[in-house]
Each structure stands twice: as C-alpha cells, then as structure tokens.
N, CA and C of each residue as an Amber inpcrd file, in Angstrom:
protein
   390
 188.4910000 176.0880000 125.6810000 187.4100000 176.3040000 124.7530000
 186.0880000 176.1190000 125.5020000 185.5310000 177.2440000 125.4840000
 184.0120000 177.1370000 126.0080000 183.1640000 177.6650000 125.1530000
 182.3340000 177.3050000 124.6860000 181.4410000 177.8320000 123.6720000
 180.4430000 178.1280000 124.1630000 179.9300000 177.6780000 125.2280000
 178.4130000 178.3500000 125.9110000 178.6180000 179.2310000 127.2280000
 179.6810000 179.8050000 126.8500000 179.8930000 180.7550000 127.9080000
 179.8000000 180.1940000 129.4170000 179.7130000 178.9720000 129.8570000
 179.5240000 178.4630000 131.0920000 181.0630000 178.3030000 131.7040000
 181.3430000 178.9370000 132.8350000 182.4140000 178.2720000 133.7310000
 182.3800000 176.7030000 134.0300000 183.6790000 176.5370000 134.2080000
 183.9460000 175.2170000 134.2710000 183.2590000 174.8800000 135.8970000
 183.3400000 175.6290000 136.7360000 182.1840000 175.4640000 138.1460000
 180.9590000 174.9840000 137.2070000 180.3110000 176.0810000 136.4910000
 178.4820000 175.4670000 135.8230000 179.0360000 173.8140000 135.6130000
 180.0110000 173.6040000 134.5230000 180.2200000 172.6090000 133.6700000
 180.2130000 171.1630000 135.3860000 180.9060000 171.6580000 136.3500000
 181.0420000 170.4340000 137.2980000 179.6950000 170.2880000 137.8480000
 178.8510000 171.4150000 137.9740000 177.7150000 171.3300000 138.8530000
 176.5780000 170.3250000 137.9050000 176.4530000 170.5550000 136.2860000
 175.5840000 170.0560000 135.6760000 175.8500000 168.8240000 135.1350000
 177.1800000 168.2300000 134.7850000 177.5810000 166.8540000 134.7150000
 178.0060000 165.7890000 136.3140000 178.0760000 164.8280000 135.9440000
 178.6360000 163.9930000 136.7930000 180.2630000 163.8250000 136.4840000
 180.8220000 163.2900000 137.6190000 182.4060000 163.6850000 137.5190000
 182.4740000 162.8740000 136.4000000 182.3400000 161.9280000 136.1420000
 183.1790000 160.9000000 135.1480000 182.7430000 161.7720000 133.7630000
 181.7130000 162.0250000 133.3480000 180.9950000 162.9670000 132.2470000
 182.2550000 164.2680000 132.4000000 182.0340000 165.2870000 133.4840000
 183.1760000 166.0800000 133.6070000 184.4920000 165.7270000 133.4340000
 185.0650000 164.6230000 133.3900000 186.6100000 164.1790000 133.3050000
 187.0460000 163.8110000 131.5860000 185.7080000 163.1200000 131.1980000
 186.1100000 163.2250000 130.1330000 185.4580000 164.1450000 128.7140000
 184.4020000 164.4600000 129.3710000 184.1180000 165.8550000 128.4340000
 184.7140000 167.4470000 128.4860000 185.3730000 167.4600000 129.6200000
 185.8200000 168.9490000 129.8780000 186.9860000 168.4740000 129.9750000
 187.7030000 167.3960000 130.6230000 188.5680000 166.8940000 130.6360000
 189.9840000 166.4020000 129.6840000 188.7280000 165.8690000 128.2550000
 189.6570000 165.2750000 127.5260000 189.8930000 164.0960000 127.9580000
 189.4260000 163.3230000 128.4600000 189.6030000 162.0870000 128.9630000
 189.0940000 160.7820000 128.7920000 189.0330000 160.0610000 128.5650000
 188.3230000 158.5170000 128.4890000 187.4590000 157.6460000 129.0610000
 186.6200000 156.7370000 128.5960000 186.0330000 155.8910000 129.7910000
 187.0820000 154.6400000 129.3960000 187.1730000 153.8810000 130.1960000
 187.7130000 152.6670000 130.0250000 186.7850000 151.2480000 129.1230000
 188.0140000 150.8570000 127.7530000 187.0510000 150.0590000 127.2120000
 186.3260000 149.5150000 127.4600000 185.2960000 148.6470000 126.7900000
 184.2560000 147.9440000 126.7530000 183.1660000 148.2280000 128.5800000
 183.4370000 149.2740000 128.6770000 182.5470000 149.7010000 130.2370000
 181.5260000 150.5940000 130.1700000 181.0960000 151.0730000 128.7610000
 180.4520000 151.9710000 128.3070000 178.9820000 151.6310000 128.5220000
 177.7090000 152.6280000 128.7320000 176.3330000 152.1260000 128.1000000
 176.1730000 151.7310000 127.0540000 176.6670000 152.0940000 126.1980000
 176.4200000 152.4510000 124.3340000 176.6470000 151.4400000 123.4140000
 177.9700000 150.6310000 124.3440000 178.5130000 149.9700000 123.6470000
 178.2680000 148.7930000 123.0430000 177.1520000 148.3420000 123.5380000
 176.5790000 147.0890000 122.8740000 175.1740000 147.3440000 122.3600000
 174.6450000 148.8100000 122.7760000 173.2790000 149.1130000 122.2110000
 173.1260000 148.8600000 120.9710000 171.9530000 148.3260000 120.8020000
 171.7500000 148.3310000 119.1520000 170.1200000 148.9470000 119.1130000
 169.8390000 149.5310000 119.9500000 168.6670000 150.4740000 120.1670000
 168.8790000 152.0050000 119.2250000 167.3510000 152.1650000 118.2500000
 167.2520000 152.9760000 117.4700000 167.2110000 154.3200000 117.9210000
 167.5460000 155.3190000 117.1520000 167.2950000 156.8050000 117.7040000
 168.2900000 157.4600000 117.0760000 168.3850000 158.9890000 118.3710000
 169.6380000 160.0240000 118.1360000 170.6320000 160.2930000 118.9440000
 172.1530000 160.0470000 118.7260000 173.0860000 160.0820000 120.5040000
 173.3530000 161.6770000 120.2850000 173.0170000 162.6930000 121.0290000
 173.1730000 163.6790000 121.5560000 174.5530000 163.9710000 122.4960000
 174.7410000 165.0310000 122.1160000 175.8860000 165.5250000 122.8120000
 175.3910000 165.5660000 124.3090000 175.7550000 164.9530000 125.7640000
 175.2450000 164.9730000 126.9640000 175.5550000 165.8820000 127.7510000
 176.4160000 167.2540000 127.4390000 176.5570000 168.4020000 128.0800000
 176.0610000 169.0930000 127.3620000 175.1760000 169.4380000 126.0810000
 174.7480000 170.5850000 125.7650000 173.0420000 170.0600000 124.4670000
 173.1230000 168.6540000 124.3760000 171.8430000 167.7260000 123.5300000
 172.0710000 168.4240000 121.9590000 173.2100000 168.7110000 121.3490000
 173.3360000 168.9410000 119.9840000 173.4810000 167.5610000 119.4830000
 172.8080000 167.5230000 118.6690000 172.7120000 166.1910000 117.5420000
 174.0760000 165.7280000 116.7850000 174.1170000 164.3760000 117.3750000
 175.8010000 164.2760000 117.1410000 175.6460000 162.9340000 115.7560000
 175.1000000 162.1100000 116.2910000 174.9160000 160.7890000 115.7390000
 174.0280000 159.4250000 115.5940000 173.4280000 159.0410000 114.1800000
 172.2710000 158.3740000 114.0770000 172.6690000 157.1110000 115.0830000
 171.9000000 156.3300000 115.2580000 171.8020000 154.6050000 115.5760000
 172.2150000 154.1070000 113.8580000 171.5050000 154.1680000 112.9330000
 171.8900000 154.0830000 111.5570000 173.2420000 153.4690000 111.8120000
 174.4810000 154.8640000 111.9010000 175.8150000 154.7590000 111.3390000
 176.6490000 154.1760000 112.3970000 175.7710000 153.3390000 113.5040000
 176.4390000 152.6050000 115.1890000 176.8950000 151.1710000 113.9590000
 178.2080000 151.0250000 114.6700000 178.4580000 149.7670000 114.1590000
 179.4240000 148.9240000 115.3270000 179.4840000 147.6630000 115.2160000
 180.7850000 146.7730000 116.2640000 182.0510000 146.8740000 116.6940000
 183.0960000 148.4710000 116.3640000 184.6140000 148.1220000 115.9640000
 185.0340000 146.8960000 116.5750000 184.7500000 146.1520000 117.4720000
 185.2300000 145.3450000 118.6410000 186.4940000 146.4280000 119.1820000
 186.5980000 147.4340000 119.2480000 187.8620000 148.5960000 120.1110000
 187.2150000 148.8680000 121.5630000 186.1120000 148.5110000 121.7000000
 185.5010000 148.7520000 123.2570000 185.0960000 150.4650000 123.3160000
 184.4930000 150.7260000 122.2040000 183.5670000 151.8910000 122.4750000
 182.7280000 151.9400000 121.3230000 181.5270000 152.7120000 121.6320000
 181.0320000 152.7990000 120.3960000 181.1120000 153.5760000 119.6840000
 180.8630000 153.0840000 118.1790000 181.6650000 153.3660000 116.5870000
 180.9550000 153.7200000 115.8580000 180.8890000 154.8900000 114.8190000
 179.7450000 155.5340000 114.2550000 180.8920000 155.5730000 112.8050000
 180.3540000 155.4620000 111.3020000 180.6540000 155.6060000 110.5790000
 181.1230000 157.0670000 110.0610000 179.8810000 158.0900000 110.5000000
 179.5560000 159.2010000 110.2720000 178.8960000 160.0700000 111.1270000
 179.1570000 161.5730000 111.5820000 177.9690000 162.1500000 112.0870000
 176.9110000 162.6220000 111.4700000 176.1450000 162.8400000 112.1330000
 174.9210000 162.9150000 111.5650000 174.6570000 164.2410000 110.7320000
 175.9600000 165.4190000 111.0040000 176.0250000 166.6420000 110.7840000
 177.0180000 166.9900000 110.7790000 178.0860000 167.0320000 109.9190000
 179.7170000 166.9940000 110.2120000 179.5870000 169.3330000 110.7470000
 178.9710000 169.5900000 110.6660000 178.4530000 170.7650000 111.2310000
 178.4940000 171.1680000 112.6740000 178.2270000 169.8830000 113.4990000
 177.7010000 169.5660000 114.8150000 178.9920000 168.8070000 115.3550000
 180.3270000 168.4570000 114.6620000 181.4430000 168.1600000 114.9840000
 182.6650000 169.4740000 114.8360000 183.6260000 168.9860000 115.3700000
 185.1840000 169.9320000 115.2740000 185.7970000 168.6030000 115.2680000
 186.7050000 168.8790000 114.3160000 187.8360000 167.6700000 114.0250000
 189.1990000 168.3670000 114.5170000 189.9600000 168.0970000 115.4040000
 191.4470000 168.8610000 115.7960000 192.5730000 168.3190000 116.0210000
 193.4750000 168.3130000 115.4260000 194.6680000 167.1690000 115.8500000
 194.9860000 167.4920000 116.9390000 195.3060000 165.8580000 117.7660000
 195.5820000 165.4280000 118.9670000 197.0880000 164.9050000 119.3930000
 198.0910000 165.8760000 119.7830000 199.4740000 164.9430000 119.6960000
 199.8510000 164.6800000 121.0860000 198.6390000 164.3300000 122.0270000
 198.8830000 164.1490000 123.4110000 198.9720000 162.3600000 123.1670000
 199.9360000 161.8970000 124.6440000 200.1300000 160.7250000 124.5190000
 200.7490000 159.7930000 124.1420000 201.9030000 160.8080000 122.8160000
 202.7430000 160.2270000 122.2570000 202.4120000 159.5690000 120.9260000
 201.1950000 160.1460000 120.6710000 200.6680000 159.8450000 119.3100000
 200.0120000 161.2580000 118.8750000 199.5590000 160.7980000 117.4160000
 199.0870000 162.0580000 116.4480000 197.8330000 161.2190000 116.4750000
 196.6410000 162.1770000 116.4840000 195.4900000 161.3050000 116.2600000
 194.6510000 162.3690000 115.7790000 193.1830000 162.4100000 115.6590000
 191.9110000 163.6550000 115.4290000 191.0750000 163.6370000 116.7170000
 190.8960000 164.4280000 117.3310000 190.2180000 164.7290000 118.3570000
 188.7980000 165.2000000 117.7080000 187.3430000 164.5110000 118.4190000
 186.1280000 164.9810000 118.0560000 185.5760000 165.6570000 119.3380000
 185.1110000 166.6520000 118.2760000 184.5010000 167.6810000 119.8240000
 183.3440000 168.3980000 119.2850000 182.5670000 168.5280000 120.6150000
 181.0430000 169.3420000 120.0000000 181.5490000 170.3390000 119.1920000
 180.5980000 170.8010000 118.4760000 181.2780000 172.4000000 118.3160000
 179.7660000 173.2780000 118.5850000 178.8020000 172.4060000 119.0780000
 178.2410000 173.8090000 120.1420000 178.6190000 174.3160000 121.7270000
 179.5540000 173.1950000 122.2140000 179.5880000 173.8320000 123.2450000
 181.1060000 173.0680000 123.7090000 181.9400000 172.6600000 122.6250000
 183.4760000 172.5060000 122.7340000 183.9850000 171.3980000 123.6090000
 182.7900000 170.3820000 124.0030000 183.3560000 169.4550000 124.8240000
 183.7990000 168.3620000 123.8510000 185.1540000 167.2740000 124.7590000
 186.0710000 166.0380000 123.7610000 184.9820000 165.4560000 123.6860000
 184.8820000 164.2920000 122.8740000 184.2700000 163.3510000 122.7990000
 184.5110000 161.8910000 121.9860000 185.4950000 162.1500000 121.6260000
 186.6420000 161.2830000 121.4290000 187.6180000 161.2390000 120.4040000
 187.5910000 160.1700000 119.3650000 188.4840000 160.3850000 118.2980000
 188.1960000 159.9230000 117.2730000 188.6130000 160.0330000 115.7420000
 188.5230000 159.8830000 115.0350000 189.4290000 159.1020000 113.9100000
 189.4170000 157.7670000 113.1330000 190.4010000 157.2830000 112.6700000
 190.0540000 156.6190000 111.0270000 190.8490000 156.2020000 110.3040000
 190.7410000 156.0410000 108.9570000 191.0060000 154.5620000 108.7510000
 189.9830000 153.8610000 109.3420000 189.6100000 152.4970000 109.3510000
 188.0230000 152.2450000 109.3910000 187.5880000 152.4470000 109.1060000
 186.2290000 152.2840000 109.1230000 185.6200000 151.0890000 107.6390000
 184.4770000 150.2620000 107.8430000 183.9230000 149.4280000 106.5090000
 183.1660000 150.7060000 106.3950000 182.7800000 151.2920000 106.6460000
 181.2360000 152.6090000 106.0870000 182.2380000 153.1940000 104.7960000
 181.5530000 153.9250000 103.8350000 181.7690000 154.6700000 102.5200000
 183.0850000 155.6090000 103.2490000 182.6830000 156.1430000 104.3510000
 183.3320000 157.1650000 104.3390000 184.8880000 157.0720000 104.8600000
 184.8600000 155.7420000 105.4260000 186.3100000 155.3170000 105.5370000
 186.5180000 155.5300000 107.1270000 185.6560000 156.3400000 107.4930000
 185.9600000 157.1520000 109.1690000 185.4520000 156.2620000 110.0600000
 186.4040000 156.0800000 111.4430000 185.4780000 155.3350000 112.4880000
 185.3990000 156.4120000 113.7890000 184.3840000 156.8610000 113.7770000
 183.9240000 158.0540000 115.0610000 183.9670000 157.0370000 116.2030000
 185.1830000 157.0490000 117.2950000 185.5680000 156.5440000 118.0410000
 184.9140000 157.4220000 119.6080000 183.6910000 157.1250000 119.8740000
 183.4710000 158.0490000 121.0190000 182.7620000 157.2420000 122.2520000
 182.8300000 158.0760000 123.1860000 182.8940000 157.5020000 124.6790000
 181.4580000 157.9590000 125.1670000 180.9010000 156.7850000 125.3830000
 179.2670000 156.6400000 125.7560000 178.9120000 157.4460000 126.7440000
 180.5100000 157.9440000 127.9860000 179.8640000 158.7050000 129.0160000
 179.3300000 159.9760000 128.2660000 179.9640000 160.3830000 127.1140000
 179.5970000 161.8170000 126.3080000 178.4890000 161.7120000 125.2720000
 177.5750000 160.8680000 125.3520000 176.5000000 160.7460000 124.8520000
 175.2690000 160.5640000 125.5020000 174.2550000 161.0740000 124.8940000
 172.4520000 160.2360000 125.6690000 171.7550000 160.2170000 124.0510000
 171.2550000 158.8210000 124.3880000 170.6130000 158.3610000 123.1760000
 169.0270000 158.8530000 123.5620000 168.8660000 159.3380000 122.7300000
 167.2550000 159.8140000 122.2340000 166.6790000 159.1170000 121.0940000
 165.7450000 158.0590000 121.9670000 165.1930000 156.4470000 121.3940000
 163.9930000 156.8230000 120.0820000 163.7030000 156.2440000 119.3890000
 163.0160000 156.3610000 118.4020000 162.0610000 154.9850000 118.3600000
C-alpha cells in the first residue's frame, strides 16, 4: 500500500531507518523507549512520513503498556483500521490513510468514552506544539 505514489527507495531516503522499519515496515519501537511516551506537552502528533493530522495532546493518556495512548483520533478520516493476524494474534492495525504507513494498533480497553486505546509508536509521530 502506497498512497503517495512514492517508491519505497523515496520512502528510505526521506525517513530514518528505525521510522522506515516501522512505518513501511510494520514494525515496532521497543516499549517504554519512545519520545512521546511520557510527553505531556500540548499540541498536534502528525503522521511523520507524510504530517496528516493524526492526534490531539487532549486524548494522550498513561496506558502504563510503554507507548503512547490516545483515546481517539483526532479524525477517524485520517486513520485506516485493518485486521492484523500476524504474530499469532488477531488484533486492528492503525495506519495513515494519506499515505498508508503502520502506526500501530488499536484495542478495546481504553477509560476514554470511546472505549478505544490508539496504541501507537512515537517513532511514527512529530508533535506540533501549541
């Protein structure tokens, strides 16, 4: 899935590998090793391969799971929800949907209204401070 028409060459040249491994990748950062993860700094986290508006500071909350946890996106528009049966589990995979990169997962534990905990990996974000 490429949505901005970029080869996966563009995609290595304009990210950094770890960004490339797990945004083109499908891949993970390792818990609690994240930037994000203890931010409690205001703003907007942007998608970091393509800056589509993913998620407030607002809906950032603690899971203690070692990444950071968003109740909600900011635009369920600006997400793709896709089941994930890699790994030996069934899960929801979250992915841009302007430009199709993972960005992590999605699960039905959350305290927010909506029940959801947006489980995503700080290398696939840049916060735009307010």
């Amino acid at each position: 899935m490429n949505k901005n028409n970029k080869s996966e060459e563009d995609w290595k040249r304009e990210l950094t590998p770890e960004q490339y491994r797990v945004l083109r990748e499908k891949g993970t950062e390792a818990p609690f090793s994240g930037k994000y993860i203890h931010t409690r700094d205001k703003g907007i986290y942007k998608c970091a391969a393509c800056g589509s508006e993913l998620f407030s500071s607002e809906t950032k909350f603690d899971s203690g799971t070692g990444w950071p946890s968003f109740t909600d996106p900011m635009n369920l528009e600006n997400v793709e929800l896709k089941e994930d049966r890699s790994h030996g589990m069934t899960r929801t995979e979250v992915i841009c949907k302007k430009c199709g990169s993972h960005l992590g997962h999605v699960f039905d534990d959350s305290p927010g209204d909506s029940g959801k905990r947006y489980c995503i990996n700080s290398v696939c974000l840049d916060l735009d401070k307010k």
